[in-house]
C-alpha positions in Angstrom: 34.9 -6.2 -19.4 32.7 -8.9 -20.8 29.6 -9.8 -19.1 26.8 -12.1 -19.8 23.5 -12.2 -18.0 21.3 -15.5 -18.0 17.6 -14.7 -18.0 14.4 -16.4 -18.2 12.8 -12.7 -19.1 14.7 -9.5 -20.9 11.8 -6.6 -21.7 12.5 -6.6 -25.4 9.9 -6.8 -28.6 11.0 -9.9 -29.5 11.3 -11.7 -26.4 7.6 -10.6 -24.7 7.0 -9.2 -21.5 9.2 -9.0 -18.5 9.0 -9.1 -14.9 11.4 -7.6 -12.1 14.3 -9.6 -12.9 14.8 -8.8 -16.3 13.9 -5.2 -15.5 16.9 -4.9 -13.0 18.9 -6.7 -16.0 18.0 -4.2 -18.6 18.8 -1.3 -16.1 22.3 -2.5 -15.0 23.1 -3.6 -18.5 22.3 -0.4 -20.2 24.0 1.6 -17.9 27.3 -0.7 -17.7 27.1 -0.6 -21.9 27.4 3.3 -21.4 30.5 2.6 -19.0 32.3 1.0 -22.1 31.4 -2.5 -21.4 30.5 -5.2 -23.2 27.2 -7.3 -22.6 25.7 -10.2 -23.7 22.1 -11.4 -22.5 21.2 -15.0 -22.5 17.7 -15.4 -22.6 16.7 -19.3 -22.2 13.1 -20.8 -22.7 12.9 -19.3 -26.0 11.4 -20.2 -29.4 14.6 -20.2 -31.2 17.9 -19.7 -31.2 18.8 -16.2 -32.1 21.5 -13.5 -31.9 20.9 -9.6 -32.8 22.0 -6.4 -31.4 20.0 -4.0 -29.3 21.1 -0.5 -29.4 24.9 -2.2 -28.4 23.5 -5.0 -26.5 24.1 -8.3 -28.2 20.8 -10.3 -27.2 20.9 -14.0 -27.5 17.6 -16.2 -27.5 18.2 -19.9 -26.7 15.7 -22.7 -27.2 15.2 -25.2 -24.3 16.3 -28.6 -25.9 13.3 -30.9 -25.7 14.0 -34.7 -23.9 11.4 -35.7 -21.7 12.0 -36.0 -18.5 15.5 -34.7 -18.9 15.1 -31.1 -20.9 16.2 -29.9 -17.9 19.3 -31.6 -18.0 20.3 -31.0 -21.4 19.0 -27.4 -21.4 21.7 -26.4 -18.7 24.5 -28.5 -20.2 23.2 -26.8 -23.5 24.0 -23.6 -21.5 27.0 -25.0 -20.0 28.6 -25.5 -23.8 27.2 -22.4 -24.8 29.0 -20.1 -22.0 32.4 -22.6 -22.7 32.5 -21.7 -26.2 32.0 -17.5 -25.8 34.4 -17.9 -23.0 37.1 -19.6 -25.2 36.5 -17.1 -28.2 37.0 -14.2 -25.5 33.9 -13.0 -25.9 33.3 -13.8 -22.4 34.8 -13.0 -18.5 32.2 -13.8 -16.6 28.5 -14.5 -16.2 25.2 -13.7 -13.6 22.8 -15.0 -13.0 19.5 -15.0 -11.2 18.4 -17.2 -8.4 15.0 -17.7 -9.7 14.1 -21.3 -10.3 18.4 -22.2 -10.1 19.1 -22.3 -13.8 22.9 -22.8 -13.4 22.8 -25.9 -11.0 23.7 -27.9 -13.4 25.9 -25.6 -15.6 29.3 -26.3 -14.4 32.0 -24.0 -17.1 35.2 -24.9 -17.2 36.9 -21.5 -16.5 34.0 -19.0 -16.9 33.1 -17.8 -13.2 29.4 -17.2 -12.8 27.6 -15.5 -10.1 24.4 -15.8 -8.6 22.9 -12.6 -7.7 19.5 -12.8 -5.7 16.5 -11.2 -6.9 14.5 -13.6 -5.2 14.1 -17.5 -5.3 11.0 -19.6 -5.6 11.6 -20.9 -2.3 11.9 -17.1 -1.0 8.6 -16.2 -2.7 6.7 -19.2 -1.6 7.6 -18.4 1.7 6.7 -14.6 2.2 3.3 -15.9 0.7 3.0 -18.2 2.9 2.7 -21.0 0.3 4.2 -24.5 0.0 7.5 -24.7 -2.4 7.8 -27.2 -5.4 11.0 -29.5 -4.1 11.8 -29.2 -7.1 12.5 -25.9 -7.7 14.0 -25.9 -4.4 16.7 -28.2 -4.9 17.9 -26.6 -7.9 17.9 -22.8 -6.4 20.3 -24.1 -3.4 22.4 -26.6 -5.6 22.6 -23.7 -7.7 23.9 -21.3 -4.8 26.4 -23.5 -3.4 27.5 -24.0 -7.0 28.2 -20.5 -7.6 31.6 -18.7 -7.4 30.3 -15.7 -6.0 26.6 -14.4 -4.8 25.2 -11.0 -4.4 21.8 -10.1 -3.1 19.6 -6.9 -3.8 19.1 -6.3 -0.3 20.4 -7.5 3.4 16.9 -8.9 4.2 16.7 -11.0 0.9 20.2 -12.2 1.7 19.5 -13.2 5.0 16.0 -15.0 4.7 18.1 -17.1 1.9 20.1 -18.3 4.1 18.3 -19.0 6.6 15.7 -20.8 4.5 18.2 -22.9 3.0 20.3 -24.0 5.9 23.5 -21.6 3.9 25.7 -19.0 5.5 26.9 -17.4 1.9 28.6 -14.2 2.8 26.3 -12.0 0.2 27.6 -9.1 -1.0 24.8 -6.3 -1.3 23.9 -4.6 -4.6 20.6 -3.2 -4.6 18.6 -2.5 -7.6 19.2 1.2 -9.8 17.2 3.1 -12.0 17.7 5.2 -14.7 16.7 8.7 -13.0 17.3 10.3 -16.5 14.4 7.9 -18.1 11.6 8.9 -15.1 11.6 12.5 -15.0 8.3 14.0 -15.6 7.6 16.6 -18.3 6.5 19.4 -16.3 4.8 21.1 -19.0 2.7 19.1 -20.5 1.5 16.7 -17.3 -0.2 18.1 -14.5 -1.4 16.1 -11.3 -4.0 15.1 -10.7 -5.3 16.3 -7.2 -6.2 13.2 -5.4 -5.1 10.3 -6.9 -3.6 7.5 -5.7 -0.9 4.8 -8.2 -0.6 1.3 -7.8 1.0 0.4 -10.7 2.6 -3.5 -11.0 1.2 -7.0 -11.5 -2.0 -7.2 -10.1 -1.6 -10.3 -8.0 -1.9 -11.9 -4.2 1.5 -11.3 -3.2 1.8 -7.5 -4.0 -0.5 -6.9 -1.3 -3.4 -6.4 -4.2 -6.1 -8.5 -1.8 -5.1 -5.3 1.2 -6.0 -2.6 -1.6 -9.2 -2.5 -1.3 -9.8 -2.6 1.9 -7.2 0.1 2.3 -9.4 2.5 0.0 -12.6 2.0 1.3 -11.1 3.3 4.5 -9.7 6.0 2.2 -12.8 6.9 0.5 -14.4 7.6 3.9 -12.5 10.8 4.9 -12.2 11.7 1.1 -14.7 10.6 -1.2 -13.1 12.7 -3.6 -9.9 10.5 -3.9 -9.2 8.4 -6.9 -7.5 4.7 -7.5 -5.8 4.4 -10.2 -4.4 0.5 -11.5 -2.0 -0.2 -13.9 -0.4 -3.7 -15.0 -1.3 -7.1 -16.0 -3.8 -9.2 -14.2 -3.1 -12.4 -13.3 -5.1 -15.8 -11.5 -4.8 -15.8 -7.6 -2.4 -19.0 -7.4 -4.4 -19.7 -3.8 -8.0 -20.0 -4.9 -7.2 -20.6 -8.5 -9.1 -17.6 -9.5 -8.3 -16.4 -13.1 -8.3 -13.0 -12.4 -7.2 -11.0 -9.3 -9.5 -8.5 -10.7 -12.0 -9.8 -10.6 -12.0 -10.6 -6.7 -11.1 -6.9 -5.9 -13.9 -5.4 -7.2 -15.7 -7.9 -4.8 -13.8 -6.5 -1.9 -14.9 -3.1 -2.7 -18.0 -1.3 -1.5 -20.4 0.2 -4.3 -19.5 3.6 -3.9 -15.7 3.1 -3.8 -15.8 1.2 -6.7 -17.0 4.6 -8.7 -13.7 5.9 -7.9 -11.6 3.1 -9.3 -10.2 2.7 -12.5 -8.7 -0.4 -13.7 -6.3 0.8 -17.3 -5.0 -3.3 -17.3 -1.2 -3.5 -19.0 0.2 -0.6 -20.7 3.4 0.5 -23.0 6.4 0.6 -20.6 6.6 4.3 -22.0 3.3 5.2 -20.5 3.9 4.0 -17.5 5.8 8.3 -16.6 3.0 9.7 -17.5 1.3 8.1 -15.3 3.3 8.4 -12.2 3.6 12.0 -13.1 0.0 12.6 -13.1 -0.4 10.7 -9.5 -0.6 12.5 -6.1 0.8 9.4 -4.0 2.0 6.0 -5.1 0.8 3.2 -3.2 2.6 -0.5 -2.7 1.4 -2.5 -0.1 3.7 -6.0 -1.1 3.9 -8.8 1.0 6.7 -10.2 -1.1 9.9 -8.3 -2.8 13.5 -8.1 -2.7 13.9 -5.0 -4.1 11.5 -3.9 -6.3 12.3 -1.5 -9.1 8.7 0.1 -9.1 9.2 2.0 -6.3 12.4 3.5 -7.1 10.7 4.4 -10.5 8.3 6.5 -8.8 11.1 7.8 -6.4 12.9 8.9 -9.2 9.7 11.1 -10.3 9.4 12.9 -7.1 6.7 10.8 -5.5 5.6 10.5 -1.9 4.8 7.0 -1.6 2.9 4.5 1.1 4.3 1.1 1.3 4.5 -2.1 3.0 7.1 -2.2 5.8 8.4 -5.6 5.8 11.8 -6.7 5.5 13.5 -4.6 2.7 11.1 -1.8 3.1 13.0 -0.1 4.9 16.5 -0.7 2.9 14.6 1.2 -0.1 12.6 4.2 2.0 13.4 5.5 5.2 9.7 5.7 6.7 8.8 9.0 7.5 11.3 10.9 5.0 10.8 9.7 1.8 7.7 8.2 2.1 5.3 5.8 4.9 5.9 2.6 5.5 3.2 0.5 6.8 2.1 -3.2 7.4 -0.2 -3.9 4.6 -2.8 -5.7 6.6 -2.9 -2.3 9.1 -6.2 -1.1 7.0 -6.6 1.6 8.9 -3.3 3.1 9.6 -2.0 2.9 6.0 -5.4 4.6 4.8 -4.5 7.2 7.4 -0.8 7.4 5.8 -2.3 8.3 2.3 -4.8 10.5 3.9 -1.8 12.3 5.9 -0.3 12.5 2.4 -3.4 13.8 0.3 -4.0 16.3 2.8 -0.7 17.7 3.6 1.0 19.5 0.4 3.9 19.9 2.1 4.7 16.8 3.4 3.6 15.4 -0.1 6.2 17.6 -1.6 9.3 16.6 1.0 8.9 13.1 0.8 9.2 13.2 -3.2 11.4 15.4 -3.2 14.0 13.4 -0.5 13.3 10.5 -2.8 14.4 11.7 -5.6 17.6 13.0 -4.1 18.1 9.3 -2.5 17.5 8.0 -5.9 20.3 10.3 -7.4 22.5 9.4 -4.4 22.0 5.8 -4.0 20.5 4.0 -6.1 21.3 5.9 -9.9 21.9 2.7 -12.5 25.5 4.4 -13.0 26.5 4.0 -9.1 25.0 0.8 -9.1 26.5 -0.3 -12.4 30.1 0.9 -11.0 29.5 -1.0 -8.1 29.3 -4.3 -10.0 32.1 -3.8 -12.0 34.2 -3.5 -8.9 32.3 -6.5 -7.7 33.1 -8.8 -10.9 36.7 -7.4 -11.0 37.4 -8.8 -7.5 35.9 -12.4 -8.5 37.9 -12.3 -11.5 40.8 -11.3 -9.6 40.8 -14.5 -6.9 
């Protein structure tokens, strides 16, 4: 099969960073290359227009066309033309694409099928953070929905809080998020953990619960002032308080001491990011806004007991209480006592990673999850 993905974001060299989306994209296109497929990813909102292969991935960048007032206009029909033409030279069956912003409400093919799959919309976001959506954006991510021929979601909860916020009742079919278990396996012989230390590793930013952290450690640090935070990933400006650096107001948040026992290692190498998950005791994500977020089922993969937030699809990635904790993230006190519980108890530390890892293996591998798009796309093509 033929499959193109249309991205704002691909994690690639040439391209820049990437977020979750084109994480997941990267994931499920690798592993559905190594199923004998063949996959094309559009990347908009680029410099140029380029085409190269990556290790059998054809990668195309595609520069926004510049009108004012109407780039976004002629950037989707752009698209439209582009996806037309690949589909009439057969090197295209169908296409996906993200919810994020509703790139495709306005790209209307005139055979190619393209599917929405939800990783999380603007209007989903702004919600869970309790923040104010641009109409905008919101217009375009449900014109772009009820365009679509066929919609998936990463979880039920992301699915449902769609709907509901947009007024829809789309049937979603539900395809979480995989991971590559084979990539996030810890070299036993050369790592060794690191007793005590706790992983956030992500953006540091207002929505993943980053604000709660502190507050969450200095409870930590008074039963076991020997425990370490460790923070990896980009910092970025608090979109409430126009802060430039999230960073910045954490440190205000903790107390003297417990700042001693933070360290801050800002963005690293993708590559590093193992050895760091390796090294940690417990991995720690106390989001207030996901869908399905591949950072935790990278540190499942690695055997790691990990404390996060419970809302909605919290629970459709870790079942609280086998393969991990799952608490509110504004519960101070009880999620400091759920890392404590896990610090203490080298037991319990070693069940929980070891269940995720098997639940990674049996649910969520990129391979089951890649299969299970396939059949997915098949059926759309079929009707």
């Amino acid at each position: 099969m033929k499959i193109a993905f249309l991205t704002p974001e691909y994690p690639h060299a040439c391209i820049g960073n990437s977020g979750g989306i084109g994480t997941s994209i990267k994931n499920l296109a690798e592993s559905l290359t190594a199923l004998g497929h063949n996959i094309r990813i559009l990347v908009y909102g680029q410099k140029n227009d380029l085409v190269f292969d990556a290790d059998g991935i054809v990668i195309q960048q595609i520069k926004n066309v510049k009108i004012k007032g109407l780039s976004w206009y002629f950037t989707r029909k752009k698209l439209q033309y582009l996806i037309d033409t690949l589909y009439e030279n057969q090197e295209l069956d169908i296409v996906e694409a993200p919810d994020w912003t509703g790139i495709s409400s306005f790209i209307q093919p005139k055979k190619c099928p393209i599917i929405i799959k939800l990783h999380g919309s603007d209007t989903y976001f702004c919600h869970l953070d309790n923040r104010s959506v641009k109409w905008w954006n919101q217009f375009h991510e449900k014109r772009a929905l009820q365009k679509a021929n066929a919609h998936i979601s990463v979880s039920q909860f992301t699915a449902n809080k769609t709907n509901e916020l947009f007024g829809l009742q789309i049937p979603f079919t539900i395809i979480p998020n995989g991971v590559n278990s084979e990539k996030f396996q810890p070299d036993t012989t050369k790592i060794k953990i690191s007793s005590n230390t706790i992983l956030y590793f992500g953006t540091l930013i207002r929505k993943k619960g980053l604000l709660e952290l502190p507050h969450i450690f200095n409870q930590v640090i008074t039963m076991n002032p020997d425990a370490k935070l460790i923070l990896v990933g980009r910092d970025s400006s608090d979109i409430i308080t126009g802060n430039a650096s999230t960073w910045q107001m954490m440190q205000k948040l903790f107390t003297p001491d417990t700042l001693k026992n933070v360290e801050y290692l800002g963005s690293v190498p993708y590559e590093e990011i193992r050895d760091h998950i390796a090294k940690s005791t417990v991995c720690v994500f106390p989001s207030f806004a996901e869908a399905f977020p591949v950072s935790w089922l990278e540190a499942m993969a690695m055997g790691k007991a990990i404390v996060a937030s419970n809302i909605g699809w919290g629970p459709e990635v870790i079942t609280s209480g086998k393969e991990g904790i799952l608490v509110h993230p504004t519960a101070h006190e009880t999620y400091a006592s759920a890392i404590l519980d896990i610090l203490g108890n080298k037991t319990r530390n070693t069940t929980f990673g070891q269940n995720a890892a098997q639940k990674v293996q049996t649910v969520f591998a990129n391979t089951l999850i890649a299969e299970r798009s396939i059949a997915f796309y098949k059926d759309v093509l079929n009707k």
